[in-house]
Residue frames as qw, qx, qy, qz and C-alpha x, y, z in Angstrom:
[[0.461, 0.224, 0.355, -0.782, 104.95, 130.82, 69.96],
 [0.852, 0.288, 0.120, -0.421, 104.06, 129.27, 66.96],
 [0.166, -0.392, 0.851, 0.308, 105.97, 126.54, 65.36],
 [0.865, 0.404, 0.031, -0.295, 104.36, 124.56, 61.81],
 [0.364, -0.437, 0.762, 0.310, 106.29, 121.74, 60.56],
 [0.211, 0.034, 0.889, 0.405, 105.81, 119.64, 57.11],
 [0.580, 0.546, 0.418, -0.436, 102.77, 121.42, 55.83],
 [0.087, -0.053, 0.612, 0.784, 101.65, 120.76, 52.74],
 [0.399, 0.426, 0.450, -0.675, 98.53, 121.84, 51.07],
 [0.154, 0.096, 0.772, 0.609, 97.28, 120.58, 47.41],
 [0.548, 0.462, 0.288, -0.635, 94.18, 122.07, 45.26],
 [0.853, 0.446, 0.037, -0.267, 93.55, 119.74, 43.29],
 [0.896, 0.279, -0.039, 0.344, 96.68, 118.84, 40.78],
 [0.166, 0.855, 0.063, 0.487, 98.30, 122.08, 42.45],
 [0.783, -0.075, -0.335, 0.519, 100.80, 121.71, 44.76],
 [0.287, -0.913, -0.228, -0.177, 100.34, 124.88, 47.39],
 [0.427, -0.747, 0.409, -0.304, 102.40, 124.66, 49.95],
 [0.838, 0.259, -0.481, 0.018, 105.19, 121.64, 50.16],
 [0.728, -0.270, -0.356, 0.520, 106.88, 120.29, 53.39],
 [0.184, -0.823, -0.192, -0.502, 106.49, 123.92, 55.12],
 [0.542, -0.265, -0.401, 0.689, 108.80, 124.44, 58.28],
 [0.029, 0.580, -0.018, 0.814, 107.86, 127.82, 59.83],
 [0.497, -0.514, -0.647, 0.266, 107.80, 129.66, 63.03],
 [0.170, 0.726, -0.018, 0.666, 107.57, 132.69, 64.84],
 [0.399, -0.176, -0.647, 0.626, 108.61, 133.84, 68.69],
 [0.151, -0.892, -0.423, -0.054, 107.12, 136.38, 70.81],
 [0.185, -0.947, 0.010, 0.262, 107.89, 139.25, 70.96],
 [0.310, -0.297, 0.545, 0.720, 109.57, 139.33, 67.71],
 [0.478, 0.669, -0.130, -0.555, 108.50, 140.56, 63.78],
 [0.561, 0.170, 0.741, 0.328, 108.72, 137.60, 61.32],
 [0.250, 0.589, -0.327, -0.695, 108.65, 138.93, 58.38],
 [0.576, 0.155, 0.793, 0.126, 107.60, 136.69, 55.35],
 [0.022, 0.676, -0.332, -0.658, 108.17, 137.46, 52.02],
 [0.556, 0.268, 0.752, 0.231, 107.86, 136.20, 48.21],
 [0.156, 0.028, -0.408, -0.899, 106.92, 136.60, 45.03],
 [0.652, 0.022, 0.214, -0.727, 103.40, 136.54, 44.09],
 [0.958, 0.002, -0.205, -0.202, 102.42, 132.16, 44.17],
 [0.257, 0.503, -0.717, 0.409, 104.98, 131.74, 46.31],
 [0.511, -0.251, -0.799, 0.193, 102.81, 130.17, 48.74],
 [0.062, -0.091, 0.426, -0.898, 102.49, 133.27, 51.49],
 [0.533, -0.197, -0.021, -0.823, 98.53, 133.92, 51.40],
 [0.616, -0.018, -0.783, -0.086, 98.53, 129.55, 51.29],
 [0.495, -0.012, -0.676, 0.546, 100.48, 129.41, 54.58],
 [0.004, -0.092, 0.445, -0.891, 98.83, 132.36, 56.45],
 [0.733, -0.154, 0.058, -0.660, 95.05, 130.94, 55.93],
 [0.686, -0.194, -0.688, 0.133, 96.06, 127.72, 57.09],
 [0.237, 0.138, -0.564, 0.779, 97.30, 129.73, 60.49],
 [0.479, -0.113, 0.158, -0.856, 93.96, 131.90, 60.43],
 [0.504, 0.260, 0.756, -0.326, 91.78, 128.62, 59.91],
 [0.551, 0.559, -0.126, -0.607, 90.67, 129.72, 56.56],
 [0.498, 0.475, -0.723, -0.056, 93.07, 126.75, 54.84],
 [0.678, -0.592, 0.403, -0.167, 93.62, 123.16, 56.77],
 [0.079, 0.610, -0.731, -0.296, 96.85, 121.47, 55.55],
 [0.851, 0.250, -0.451, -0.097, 96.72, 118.19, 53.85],
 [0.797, 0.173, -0.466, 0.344, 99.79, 117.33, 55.68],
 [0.450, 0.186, -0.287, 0.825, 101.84, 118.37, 58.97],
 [0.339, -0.791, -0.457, 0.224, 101.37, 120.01, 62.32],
 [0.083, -0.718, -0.028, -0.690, 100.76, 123.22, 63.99],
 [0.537, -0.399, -0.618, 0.413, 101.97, 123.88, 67.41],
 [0.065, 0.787, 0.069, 0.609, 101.10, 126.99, 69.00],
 [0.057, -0.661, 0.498, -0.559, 103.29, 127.72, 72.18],
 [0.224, -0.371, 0.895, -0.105, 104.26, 124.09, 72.63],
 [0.563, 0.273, 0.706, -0.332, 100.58, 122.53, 72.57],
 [0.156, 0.174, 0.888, 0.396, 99.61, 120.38, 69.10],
 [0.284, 0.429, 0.459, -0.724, 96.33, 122.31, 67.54],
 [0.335, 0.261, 0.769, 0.478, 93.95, 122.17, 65.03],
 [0.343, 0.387, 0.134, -0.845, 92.33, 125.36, 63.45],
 [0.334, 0.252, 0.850, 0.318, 89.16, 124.26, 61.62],
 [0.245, 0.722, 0.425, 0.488, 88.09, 127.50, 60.99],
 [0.101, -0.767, -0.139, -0.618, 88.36, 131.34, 61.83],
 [0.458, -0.668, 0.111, -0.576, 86.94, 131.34, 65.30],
 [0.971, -0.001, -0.103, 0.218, 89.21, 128.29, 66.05],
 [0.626, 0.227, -0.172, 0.726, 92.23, 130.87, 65.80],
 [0.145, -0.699, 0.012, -0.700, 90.59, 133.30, 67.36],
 [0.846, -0.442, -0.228, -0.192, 89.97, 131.00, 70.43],
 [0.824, -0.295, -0.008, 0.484, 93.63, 130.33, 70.96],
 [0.266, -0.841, 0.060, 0.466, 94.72, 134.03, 70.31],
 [0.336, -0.322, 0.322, 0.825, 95.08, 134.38, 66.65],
 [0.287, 0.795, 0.489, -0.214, 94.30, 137.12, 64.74],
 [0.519, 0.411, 0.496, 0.562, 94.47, 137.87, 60.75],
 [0.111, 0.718, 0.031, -0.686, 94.56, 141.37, 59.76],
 [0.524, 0.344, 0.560, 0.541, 94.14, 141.08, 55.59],
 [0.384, -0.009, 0.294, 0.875, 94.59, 143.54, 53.39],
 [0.250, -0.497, -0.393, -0.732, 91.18, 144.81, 52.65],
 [0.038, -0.188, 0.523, -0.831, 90.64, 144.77, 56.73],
 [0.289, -0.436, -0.833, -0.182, 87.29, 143.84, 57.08],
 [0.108, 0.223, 0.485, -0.839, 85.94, 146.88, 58.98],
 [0.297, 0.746, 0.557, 0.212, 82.43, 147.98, 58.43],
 [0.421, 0.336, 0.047, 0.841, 82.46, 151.32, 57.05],
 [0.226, -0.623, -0.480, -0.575, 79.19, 152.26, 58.01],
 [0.680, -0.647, -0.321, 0.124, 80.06, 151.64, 61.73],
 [0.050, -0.925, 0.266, -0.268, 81.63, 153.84, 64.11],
 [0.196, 0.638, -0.696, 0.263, 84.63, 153.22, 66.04],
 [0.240, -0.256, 0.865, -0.359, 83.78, 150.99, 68.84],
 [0.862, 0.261, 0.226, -0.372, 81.19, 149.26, 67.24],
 [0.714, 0.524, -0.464, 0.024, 84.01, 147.84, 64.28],
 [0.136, 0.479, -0.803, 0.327, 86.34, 146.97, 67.33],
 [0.398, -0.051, 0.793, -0.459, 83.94, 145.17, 69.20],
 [0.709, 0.238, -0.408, -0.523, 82.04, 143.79, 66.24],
 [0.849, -0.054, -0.482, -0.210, 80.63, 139.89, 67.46],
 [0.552, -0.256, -0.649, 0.456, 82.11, 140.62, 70.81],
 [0.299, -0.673, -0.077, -0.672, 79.69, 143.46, 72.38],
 [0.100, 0.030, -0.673, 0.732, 79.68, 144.04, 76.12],
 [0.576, -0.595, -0.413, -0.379, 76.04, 143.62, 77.58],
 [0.023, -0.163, 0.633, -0.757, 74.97, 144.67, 80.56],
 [0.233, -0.516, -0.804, -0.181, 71.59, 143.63, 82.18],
 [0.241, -0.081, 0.233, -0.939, 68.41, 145.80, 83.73],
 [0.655, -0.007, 0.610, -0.445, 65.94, 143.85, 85.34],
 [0.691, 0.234, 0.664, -0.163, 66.57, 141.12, 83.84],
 [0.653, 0.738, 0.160, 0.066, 66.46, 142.24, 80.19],
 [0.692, -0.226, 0.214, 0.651, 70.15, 142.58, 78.24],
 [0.018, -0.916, 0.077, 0.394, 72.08, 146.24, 76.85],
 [0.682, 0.502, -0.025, 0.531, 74.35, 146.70, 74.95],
 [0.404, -0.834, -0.128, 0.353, 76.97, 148.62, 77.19],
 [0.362, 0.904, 0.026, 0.226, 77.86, 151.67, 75.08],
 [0.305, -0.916, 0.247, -0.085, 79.55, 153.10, 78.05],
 [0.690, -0.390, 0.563, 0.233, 82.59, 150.19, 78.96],
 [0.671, 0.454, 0.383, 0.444, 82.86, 149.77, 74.88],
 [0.337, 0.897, 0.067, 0.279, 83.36, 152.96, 74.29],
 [0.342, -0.816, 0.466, 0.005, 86.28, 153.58, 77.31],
 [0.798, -0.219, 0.462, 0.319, 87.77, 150.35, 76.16],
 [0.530, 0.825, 0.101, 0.168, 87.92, 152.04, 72.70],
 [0.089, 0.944, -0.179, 0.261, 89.83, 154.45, 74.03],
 [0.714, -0.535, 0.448, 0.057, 92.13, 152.28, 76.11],
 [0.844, 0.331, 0.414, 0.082, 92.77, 150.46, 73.15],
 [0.400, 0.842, 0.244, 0.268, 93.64, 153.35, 71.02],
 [0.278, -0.885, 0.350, -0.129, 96.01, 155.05, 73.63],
 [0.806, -0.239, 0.455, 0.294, 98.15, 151.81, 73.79],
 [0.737, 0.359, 0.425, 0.383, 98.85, 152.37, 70.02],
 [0.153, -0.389, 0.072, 0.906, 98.77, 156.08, 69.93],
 [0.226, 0.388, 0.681, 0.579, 96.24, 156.39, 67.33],
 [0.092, 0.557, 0.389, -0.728, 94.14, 159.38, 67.46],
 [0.102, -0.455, -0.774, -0.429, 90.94, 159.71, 66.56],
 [0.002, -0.215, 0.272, -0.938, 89.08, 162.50, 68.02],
 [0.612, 0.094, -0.124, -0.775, 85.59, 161.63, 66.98],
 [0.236, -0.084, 0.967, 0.057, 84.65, 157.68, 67.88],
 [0.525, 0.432, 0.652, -0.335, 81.27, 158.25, 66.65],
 [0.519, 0.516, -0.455, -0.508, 82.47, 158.78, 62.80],
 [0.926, 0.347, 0.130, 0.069, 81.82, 156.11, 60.70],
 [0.683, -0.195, 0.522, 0.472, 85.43, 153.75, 59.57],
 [0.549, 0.660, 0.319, 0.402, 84.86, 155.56, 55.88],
 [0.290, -0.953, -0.040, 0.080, 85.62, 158.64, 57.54],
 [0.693, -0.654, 0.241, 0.185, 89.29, 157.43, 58.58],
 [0.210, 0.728, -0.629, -0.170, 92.52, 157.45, 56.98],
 [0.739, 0.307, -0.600, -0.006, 94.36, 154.62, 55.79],
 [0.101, 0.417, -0.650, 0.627, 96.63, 154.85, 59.08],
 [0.586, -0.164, 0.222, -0.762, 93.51, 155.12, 61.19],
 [0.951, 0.148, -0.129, -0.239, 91.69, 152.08, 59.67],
 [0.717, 0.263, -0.630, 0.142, 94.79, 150.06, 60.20],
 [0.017, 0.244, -0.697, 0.674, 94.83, 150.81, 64.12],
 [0.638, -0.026, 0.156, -0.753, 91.77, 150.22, 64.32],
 [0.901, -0.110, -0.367, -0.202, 91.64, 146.68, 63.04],
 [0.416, 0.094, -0.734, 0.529, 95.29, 145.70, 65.07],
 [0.258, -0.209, 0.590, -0.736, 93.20, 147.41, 68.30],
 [0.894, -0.116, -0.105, -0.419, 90.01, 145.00, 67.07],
 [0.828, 0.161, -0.476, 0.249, 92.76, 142.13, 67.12],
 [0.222, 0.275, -0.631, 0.690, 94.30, 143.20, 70.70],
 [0.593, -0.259, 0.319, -0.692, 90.48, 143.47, 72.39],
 [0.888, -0.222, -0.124, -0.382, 90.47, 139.89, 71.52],
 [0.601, -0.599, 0.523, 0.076, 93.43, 139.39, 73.91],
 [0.911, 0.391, -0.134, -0.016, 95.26, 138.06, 70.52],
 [0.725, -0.422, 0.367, 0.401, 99.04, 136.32, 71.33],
 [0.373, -0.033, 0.706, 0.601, 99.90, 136.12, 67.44],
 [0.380, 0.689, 0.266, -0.557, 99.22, 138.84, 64.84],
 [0.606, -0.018, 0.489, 0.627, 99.24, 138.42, 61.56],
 [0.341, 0.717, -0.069, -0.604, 99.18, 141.62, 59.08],
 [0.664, 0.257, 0.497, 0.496, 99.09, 140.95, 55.47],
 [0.292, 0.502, 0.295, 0.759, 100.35, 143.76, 53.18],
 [0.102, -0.811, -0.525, 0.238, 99.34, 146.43, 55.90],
 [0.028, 0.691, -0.023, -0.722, 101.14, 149.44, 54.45],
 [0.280, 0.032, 0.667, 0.690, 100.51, 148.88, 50.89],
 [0.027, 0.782, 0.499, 0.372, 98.59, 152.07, 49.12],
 [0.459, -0.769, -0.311, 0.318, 99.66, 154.19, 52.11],
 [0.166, 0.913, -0.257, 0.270, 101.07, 157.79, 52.12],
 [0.506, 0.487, -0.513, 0.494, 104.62, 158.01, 53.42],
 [0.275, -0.340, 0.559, -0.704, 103.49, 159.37, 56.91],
 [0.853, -0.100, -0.050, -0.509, 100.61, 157.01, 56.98],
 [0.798, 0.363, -0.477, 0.058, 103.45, 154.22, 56.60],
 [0.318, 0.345, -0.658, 0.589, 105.58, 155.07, 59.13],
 [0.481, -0.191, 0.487, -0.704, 102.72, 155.20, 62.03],
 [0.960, -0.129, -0.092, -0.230, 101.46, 151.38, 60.94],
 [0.664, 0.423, -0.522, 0.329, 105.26, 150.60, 61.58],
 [0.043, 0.253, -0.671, 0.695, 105.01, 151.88, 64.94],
 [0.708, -0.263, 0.144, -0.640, 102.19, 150.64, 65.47],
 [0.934, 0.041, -0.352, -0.052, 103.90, 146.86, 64.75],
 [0.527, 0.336, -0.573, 0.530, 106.92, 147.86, 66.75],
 [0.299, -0.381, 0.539, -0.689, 104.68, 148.85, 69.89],
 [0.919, -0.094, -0.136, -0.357, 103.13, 145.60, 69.45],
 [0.736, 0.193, -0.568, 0.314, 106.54, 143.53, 69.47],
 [0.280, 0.392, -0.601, 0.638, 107.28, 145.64, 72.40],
 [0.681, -0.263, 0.256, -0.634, 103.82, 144.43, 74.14],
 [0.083, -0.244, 0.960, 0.107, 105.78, 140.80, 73.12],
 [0.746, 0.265, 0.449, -0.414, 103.49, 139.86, 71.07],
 [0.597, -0.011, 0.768, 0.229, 104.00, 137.53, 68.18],
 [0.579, 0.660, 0.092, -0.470, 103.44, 139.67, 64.81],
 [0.595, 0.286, 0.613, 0.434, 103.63, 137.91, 60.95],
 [0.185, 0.715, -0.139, -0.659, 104.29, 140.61, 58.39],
 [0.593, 0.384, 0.614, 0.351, 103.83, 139.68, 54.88],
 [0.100, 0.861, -0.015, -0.499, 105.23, 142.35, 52.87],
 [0.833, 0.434, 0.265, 0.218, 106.63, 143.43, 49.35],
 [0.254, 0.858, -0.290, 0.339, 108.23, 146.28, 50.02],
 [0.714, 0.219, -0.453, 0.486, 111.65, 145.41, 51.60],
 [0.120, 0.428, -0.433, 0.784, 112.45, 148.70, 53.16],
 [0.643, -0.506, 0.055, -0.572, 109.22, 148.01, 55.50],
 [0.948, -0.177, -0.234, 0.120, 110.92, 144.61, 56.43],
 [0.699, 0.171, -0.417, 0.555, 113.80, 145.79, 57.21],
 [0.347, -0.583, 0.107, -0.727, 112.21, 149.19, 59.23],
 [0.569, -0.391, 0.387, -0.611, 110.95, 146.45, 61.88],
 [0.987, -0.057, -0.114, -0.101, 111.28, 142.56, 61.47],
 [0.456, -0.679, 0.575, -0.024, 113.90, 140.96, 63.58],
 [0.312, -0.395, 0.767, 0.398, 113.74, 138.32, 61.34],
 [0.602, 0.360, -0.271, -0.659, 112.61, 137.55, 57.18],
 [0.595, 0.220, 0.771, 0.052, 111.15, 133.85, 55.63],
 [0.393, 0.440, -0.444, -0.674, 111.43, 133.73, 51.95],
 [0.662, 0.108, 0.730, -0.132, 108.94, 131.51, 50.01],
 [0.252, 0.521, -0.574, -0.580, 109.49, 130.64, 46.55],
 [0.547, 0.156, -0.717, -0.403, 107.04, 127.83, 44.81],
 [0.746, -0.541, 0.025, -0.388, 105.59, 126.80, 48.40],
 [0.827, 0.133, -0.408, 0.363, 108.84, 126.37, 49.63],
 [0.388, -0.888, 0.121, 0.214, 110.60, 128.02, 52.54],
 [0.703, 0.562, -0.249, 0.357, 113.71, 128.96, 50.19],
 [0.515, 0.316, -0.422, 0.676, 115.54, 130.74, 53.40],
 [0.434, -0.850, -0.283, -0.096, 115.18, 132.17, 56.94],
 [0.456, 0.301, -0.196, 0.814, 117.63, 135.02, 57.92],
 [0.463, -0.500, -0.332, 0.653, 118.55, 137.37, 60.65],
 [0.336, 0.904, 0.208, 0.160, 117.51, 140.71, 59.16],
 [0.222, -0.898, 0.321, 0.201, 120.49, 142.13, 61.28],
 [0.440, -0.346, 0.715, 0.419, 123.01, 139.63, 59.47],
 [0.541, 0.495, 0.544, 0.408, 121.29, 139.77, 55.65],
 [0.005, 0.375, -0.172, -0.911, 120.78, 142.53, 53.45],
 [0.674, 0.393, 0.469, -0.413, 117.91, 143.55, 51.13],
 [0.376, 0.609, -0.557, -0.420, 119.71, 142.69, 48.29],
 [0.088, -0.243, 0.948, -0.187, 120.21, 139.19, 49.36],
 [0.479, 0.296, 0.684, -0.463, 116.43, 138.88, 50.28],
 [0.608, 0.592, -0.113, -0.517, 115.39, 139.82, 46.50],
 [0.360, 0.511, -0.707, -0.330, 117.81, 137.89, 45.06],
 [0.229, 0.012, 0.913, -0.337, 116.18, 134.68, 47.42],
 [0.492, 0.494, 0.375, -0.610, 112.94, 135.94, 46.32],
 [0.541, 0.611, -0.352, -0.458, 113.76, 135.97, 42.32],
 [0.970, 0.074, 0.095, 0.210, 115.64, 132.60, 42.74],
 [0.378, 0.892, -0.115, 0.220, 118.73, 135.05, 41.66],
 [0.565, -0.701, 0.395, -0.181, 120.81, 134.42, 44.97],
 [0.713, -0.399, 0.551, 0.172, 123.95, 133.19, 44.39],
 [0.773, 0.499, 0.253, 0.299, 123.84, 133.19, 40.40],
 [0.319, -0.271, 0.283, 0.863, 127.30, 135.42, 38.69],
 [0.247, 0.832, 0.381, -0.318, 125.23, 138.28, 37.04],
 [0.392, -0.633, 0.225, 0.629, 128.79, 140.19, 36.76],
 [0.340, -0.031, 0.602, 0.722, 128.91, 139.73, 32.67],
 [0.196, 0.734, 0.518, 0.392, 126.00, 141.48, 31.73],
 [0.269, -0.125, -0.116, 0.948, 126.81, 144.99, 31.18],
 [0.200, -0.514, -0.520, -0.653, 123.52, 146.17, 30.07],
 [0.125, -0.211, 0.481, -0.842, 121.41, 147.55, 33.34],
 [0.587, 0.093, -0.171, -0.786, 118.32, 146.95, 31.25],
 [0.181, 0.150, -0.960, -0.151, 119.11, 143.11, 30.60],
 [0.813, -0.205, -0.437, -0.326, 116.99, 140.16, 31.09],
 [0.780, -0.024, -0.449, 0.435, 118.25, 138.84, 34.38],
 [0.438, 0.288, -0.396, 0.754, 119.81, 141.57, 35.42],
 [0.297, -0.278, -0.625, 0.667, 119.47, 142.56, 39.39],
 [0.068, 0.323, 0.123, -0.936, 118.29, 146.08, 38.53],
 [0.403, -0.016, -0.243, -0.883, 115.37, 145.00, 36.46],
 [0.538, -0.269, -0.799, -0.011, 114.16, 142.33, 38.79],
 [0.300, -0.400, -0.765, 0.406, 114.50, 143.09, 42.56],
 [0.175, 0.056, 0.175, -0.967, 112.85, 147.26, 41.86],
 [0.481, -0.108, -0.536, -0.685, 109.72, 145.47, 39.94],
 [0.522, -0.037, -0.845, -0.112, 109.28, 143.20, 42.61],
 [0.619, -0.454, -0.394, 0.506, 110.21, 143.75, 46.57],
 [0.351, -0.450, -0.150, 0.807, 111.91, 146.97, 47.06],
 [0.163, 0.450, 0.275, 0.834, 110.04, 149.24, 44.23],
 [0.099, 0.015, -0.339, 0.936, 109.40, 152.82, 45.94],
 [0.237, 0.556, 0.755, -0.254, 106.13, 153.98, 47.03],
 [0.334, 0.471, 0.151, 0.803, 104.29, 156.57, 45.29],
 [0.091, -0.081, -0.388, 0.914, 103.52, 159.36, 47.05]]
């Protein structure tokens, strides 16, 4: 579905993003991974439009494209989900999902807003994911974490999107709250759509990506089969660790050592 080859991206003296190979299929979970300047946020607003690469193309299910902003990726069916979501709070449910794409109807002549088809698509929308909401006419402040995260992916499915991308979408979340934005990415793969996960916590990569990109210094250091790695592997890709002999340090605590690198980094637990 999508397929980027040789991006590179420079601010100023600042070397972003370097000869960039990445892709992702439908109806699969890419996963994409790093430490923090590793390039991730670089690579995924070049996708949204937010970024345009210095260098190197962007094909999106075969055809050569050029996103020069936003509503450029929206046009050809992708759609960002960042971390702080961008809902309004003040607005109620179908008003945030249809936000800058209202349904109108006309009466002699003079245009509506149609409440009535916005509000059933709401609810169409919402039933595909399972999300329940009882009350569409609370205000998005109202809503759980959970909530608010179905809610944008169902804004990002009303605009018929091919390729989602979620940054960080379970990060802050209770435990239960966690596990119901997971199914909400795994009923997306299984509507074969095309979803980017950018995550730090491991265990969520491994819960649902089919397959993980590690970037390290705006490099693609590795792409693996989640079913044929482990998350030990992925951290130790991530730290640069991968492949070094640790074995002589007996200390847990060390400098270096495995156990005081990949819990601080990738795989540390949530709290509750």
């Amino acid at each position: 579905m999508l397929e980027m080859t040789g991006i590179e991206k420079h601010f100023g003296g600042v070397t972003a993003l370097s000869g960039v190979d990445f892709e992702a299929d439908a109806g699969e979970v890419m996963a994409l991974v790093g430490d923090n300047g590793a390039g991730k946020s670089t690579l995924i607003k070049t996708v949204a439009g937010a970024h345009q690469p210095d260098r190197g193309r962007i094909r999106l299910q075969g055809r050569e494209v050029a996103m020069r902003s936003p509503q450029d990726a929206w046009k050809l069916g992708i759609a960002t989900i960042f971390q702080e979501l961008a809902l309004a709070d003040k607005m109620n449910v179908p008003d945030n999902i249809f936000l800058g794409q209202e349904l109108r109807r006309t009466i002699l002549g003079i245009p509506f807003l149609d409440h009535k088809r916005m509000r059933q698509r709401t609810r169409e929308l919402l039933a595909d994911l399972e999300v329940q909401i009882q009350d569409l006419d609370l205000t998005v402040e109202a809503m759980s974490g959970g909530q608010r995260q179905g809610i944008a992916i169902a804004r990002a499915l009303n605009l018929d999107a091919d390729l989602i991308i979620m940054d960080e979408p379970t990060a802050a979340l209770a435990v239960a709250e966690v596990r119901k934005v997971l199914d909400f990415i795994l009923r997306l793969r299984g509507q074969n759509k095309g979803v980017v996960l950018i995550s730090h916590n491991i265990q969520d990569v491994f819960a649902v990506a089919d397959r993980v990109t590690v970037m390290r210094q705006g490099r693609i250091e590795a792409v693996r089969r989640v079913a044929e790695t482990t998350p030990e592997e992925v951290i130790g890709l991530i730290t640069g660790a991968h492949g070094v002999d640790l074995s002589h340090r007996s200390e847990p605590g060390a400098a270096g050592d495995p156990a005081d690198g990949p819990d601080k980094t990738a795989g540390q637990a949530r709290p509750s």
